[in-house]
N, C-alpha and C positions, 0 to 999 in steps of 0.2 A: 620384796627383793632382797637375796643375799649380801651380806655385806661383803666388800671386795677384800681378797687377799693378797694383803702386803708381801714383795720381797723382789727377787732378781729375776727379772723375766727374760734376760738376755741370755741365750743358752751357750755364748762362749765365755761366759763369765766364770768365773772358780764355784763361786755359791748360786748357779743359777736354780732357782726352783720354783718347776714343774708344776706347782700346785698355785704359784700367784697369779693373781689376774690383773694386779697394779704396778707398776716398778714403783721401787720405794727410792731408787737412788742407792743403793745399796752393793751394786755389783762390784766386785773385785778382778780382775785378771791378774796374770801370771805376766812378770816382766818382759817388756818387747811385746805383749799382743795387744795393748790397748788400742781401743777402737778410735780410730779418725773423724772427729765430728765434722760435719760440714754439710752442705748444699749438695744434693747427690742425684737431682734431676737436670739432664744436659739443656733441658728447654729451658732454665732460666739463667736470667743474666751473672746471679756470682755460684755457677755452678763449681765445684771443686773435684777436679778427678782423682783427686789422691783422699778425699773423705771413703768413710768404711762402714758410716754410719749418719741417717738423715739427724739432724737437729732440727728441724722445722725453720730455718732461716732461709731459704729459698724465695725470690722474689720473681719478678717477669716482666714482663717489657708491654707496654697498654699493645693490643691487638690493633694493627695498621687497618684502619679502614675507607673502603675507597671503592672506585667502579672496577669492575674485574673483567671486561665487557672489553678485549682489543679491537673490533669495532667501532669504540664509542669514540667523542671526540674528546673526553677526560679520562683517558684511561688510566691507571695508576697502576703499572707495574708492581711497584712493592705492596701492593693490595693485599692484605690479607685474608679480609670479609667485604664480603659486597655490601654496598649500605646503599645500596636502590638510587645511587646517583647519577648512573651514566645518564649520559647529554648525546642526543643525535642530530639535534638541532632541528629547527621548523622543515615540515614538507614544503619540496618544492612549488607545489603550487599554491603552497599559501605567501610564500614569501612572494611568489612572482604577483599575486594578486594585491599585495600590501605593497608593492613598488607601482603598479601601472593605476593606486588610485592616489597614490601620490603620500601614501600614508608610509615608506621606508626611503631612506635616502639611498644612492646608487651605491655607495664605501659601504653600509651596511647590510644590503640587500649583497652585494659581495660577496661579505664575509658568511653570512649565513646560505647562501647557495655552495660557497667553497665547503662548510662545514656538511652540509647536506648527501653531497653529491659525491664529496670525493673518493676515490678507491682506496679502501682499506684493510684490504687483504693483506695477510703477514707472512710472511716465508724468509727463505735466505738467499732468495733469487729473483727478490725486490720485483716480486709480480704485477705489482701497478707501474712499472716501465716498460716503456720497451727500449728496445738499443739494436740500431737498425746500420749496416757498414753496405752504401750503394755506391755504383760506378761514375753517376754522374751525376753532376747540380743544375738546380735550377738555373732555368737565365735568369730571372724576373718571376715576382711572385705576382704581380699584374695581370688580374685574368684576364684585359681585356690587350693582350698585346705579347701571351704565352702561345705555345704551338706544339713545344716537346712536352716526352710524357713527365719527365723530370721536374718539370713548372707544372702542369697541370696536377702530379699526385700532391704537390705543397697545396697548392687552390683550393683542389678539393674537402680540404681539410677544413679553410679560414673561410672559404666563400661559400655562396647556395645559389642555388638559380630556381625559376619555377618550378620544373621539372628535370628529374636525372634518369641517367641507365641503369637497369639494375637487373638482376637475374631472378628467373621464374621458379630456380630450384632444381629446374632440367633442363640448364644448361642453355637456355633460348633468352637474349635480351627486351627487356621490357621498360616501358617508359611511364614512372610512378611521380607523383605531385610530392613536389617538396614546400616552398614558400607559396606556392598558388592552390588553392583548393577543389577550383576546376574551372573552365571555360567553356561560353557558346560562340558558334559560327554564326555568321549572316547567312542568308540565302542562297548571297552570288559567291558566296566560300571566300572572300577577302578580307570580312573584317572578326576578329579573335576579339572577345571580350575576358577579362581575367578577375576573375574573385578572388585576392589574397586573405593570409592569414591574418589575424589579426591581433597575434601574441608572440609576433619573432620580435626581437633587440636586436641591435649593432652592439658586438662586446663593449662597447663604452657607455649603454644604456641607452641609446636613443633608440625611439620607435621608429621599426622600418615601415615606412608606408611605400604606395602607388607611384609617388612622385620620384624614389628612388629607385624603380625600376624603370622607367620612363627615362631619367637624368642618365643610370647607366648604360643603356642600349642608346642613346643619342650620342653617351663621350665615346663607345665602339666607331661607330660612324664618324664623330668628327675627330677624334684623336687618329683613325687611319690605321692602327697599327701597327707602323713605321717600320718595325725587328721582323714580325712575324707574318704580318700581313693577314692574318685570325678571322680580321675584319669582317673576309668575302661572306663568312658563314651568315651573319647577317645582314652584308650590304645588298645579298641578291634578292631579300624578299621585302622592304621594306628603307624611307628614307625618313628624315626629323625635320624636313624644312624648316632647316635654321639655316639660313644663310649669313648670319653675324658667329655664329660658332658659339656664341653663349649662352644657350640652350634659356633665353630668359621665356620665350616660346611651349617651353617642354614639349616639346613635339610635335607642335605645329596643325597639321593637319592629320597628317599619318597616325600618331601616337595624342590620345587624350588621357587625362586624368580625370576619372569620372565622380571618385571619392576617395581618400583615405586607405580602403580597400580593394580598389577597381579601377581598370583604365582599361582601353582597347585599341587595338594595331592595325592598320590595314595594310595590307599586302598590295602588291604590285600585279601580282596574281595569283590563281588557287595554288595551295600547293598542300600534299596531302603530308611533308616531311615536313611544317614548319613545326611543330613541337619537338619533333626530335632534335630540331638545330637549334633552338634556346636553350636545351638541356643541357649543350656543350657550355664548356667551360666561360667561352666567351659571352653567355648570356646571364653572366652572374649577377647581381646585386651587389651595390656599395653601397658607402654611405655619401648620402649628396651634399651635404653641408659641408661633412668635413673635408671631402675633394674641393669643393670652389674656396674652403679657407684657406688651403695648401696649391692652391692652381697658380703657376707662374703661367703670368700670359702678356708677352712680349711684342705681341700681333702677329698674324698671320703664319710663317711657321716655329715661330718664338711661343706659340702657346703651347704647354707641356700636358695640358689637361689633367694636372697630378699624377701624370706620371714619377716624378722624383719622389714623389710622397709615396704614391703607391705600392712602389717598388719592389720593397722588402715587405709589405704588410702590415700596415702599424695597427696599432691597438685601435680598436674605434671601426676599421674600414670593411670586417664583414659579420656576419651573421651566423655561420657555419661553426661545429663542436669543439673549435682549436683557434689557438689563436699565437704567432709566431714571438718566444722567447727572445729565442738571438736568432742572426746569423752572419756568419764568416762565409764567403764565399769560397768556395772550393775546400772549405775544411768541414764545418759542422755547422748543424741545423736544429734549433730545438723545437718544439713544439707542448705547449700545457693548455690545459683547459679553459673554453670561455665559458664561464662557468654561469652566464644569461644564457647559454642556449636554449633553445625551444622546446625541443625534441624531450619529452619527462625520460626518468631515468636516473642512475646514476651513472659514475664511469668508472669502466675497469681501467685505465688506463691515464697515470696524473700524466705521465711526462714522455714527453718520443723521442729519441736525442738518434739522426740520422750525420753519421759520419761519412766523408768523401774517400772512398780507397780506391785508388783500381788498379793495384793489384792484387789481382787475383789470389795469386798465393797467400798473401796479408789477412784475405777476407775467409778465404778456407779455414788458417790456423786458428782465427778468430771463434769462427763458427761451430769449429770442431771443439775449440777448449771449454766451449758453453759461455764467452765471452759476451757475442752478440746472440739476438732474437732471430735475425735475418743477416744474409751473408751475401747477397744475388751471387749465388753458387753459379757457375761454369756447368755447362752439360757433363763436360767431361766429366766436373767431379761428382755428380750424382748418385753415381756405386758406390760413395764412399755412407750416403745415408740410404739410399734405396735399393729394393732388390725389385727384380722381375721388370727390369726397364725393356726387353723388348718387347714385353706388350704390355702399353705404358698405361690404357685404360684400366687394366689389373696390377697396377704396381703397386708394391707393399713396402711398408715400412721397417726400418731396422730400428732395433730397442733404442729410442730416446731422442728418434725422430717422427716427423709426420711425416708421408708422402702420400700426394694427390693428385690424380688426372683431371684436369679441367683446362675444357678448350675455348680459346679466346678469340677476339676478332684483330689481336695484334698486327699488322703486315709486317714482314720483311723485305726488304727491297735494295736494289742496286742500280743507283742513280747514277746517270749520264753526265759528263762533265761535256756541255754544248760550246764551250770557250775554252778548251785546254791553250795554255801557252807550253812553250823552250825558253830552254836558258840561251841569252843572246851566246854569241860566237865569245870566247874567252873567259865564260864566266866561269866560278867554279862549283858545283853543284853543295858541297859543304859550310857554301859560304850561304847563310839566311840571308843576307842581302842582296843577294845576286839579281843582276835585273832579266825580265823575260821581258820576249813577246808573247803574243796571240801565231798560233797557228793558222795559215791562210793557205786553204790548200785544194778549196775545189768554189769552183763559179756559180754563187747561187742565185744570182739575177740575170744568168743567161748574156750578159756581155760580151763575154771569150776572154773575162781575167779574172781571176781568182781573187775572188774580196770575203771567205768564210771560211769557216773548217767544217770538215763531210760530217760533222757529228749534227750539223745545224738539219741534216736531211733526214727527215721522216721516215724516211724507207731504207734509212741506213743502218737508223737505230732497231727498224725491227729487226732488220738481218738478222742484227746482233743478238738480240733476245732469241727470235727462233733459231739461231746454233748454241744457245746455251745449255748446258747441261742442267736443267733444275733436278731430275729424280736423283743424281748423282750429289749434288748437295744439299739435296732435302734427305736424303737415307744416310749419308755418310757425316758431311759436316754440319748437318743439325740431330744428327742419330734419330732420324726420323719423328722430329717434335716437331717438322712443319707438314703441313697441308699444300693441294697446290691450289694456286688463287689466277682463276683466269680473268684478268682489270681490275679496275681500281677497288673495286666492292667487295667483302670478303662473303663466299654464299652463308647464308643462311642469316646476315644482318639485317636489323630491323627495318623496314623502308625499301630492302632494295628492290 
């Protein structure tokens, strides 16, 4: 190997020469060019921007290492190498199988179902919520004592029942097992036998068994109720002979418990709609314990049946994917995940936060600015995200909306007031207090005195209906989103 050549290898130097292959230390400059030593690579920490020349004193900051993985449940933003840590936490079915053998505690099994399951999609439109601005609230979040749809979309959310409605794909409703896995009939078609699941929870960890479906179609029956009268759906196929009202019976004759996972019903008579009427809201499942620890019972109509408790929905009282946050009545409603649900999976959605607007205007502006998810838009305003609405089967969407035709078994209807009153003589109609009577204006016991009003006559009311105009407010003031429904059944529902 040649030996190296000394001298100035700097080529702005006064003596730099071309022939060295060593600096010796030797360079000279011309006054004012001398070179600026320093740190001259911007990646490390005492970089110098005004150096003009590396000295090797450049140092760097250790490399952040961490899970890179925004998925995971340690993610570490300021990551800078992935060092194989991300954490996604136990599968759900292994944690659910380490809870039901009694090998996780409920706090824990919590935590790691929360870590499991939850929605963790990133964006800047905070996609694991929704934000929902509706016209109207729930009465009561009580399945067994709800009616509007307003209560029932809350229910549906916290509560389950055997079987629910659900859609084929085209548009025809169909009747699928939910907490029940299937049933047999008797011979003479009265008595329903039920195999439950036998891996649902109550969000507060208690196994749902037999005895809980049993307990809750008997508090239907003997709580009555009272607001809605929901009842009837299954007072007319089935009773609990309980005559003490304390269900210590469970069901007496009609209703047994056969196991853990099975009981069976006997009807009154055949009927070929009884599954589709448990599916309603009213045949949901609760938890039985915790209703009789919450039950004020005062005797006779002093028994609330936990209703007060029920109410709002507390933690602990159903089985269903949700489970109720808060709520304010007439203002807001939240909803997060119960996160012992049954059903595997994760969820795209941690949290639903439905606000009370009705106005309209409020819920448009909202809707339009990208504020909320859902707006319960007005027909009118429609145009404003749809095109092609008069033939609504083919409606199309404008940029940065959905629009979809699907037809529902909703009714619309315009109820009769059978008791209309008047403001007595001198009252003033702006005053709320003003007292009325009852209108008394036609004889409907045939005496020759007027003890009713003509709205009480059957054949008064049809009158009325058959001079109503439906094509003219089904084309104009629904813009033709309704159908017409001739009684109470809308065609093509299941059963009828």
């Amino acid at each position: 190997m040649d030996d190296d050549v000394l001298g100035c290898t700097y080529s702005d130097a006064t003596n730099y020469d071309a022939d060295a292959t060593k600096d010796d230390g030797s360079c000279a400059y011309a006054p004012g060019e001398e070179p600026v030593m320093g740190c001259t690579n911007a990646a490390a920490t005492n970089y110098n921007s005004a150096a003009t020349r590396d000295d090797g004193s450049c140092s760097y900051a250790e490399t952040v290492m961490g899970c890179m993985d925004p998925a995971a449940n340690n993610h570490n933003a300021a990551a800078e190498d992935d060092d194989g840590s991300c954490d996604y936490g136990m599968a759900q079915a292994d944690i659910m199988a380490a809870y039901s053998a009694g090998d996780m505690e409920f706090s824990e099994a919590l935590y790691e179902l929360e870590k499991s399951r939850k929605c963790r999609e990133q964006g800047s439109n905070n996609p694991c919520e929704i934000v929902e601005m509706s016209i109207g609230d729930a009465s009561t979040i009580d399945p067994h004592d709800a009616y509007d749809s307003a209560s029932g979309d809350v229910i549906e959310q916290v509560y389950d029942t055997l079987y629910r409605y659900a859609g084929d794909g085209s548009g025809n409703a169909i009747i699928e097992p939910r907490l029940a896995t299937g049933y047999t009939v008797s011979g003479d078609s009265l008595t329903y036998t039920f195999d439950l699941r036998d891996d649902v929870y109550f969000s507060n960890g208690d196994l749902m068994e037999a005895s809980d479906v049993v307990y809750s179609w008997c508090r239907v029956l003997g709580y009555g109720s009272p607001d809605s009268h929901v009842g009837w759906i299954l007072e007319q196929s089935f009773d609990c002979n309980d005559a003490d009202g304390n269900h210590s019976d469970t069901g007496g004759l009609s209703l047994s418990v056969l196991s853990p996972t099975s009981f069976s019903v006997t009807l009154f008579a055949p009927s070929s709609a009884f599954i589709s009427t448990i599916a309603y809201t009213v045949g949901a499942v609760i938890n039985a314990e915790l209703c009789e620890a919450n039950r004020v019972d005062a005797g006779g109509d002093g028994d609330d049946y936990c209703h007060e408790w029920m109410d709002e929905a507390p933690f602990g009282a159903g089985t269903n994917a949700y489970v109720v946050q808060s709520w304010v009545r007439e203002d807001r409603l939240v909803l997060v995940p119960n996160w012992m649900y049954w059903e595997s999976g994760d969820y795209n959605v941690n949290r639903h936060t439905v606000s009370i607007v009705t106005e309209a205007s409020t819920r448009l502006l909202a809707f339009t600015d990208g504020e909320v998810d859902f707006g319960s838009i007005n027909i009118e305003h429609l145009s404003n995200f749809c095109d092609n609405l008069d033939d609504k089967p083919n409606v199309e969407s404008k940029e940065g909306y959905i629009c979809s035709y699907r037809e529902t078994f909703t009714t619309t209807l315009s109820a009769f007031n059978l008791h209309p009153k008047a403001l007595d003589a001198g009252e003033d109609n702006t005053n709320t207090g003003a007292n009325s009577s009852l209108i008394i204006n036609h004889d409907c016991d045939g005496d020759g005195t007027n003890d009713c009003s003509v709205m009480e006559v059957g054949a008064v009311r049809a009158a009325i209906s058959y001079s109503f105009d439906y094509e003219t407010h089904r084309r104009d003031t629904y813009d033709n989103s309704l159908a017409p429904q001739y009684g109470p059944i809308p065609a093509g529902f299941l059963y009828a």
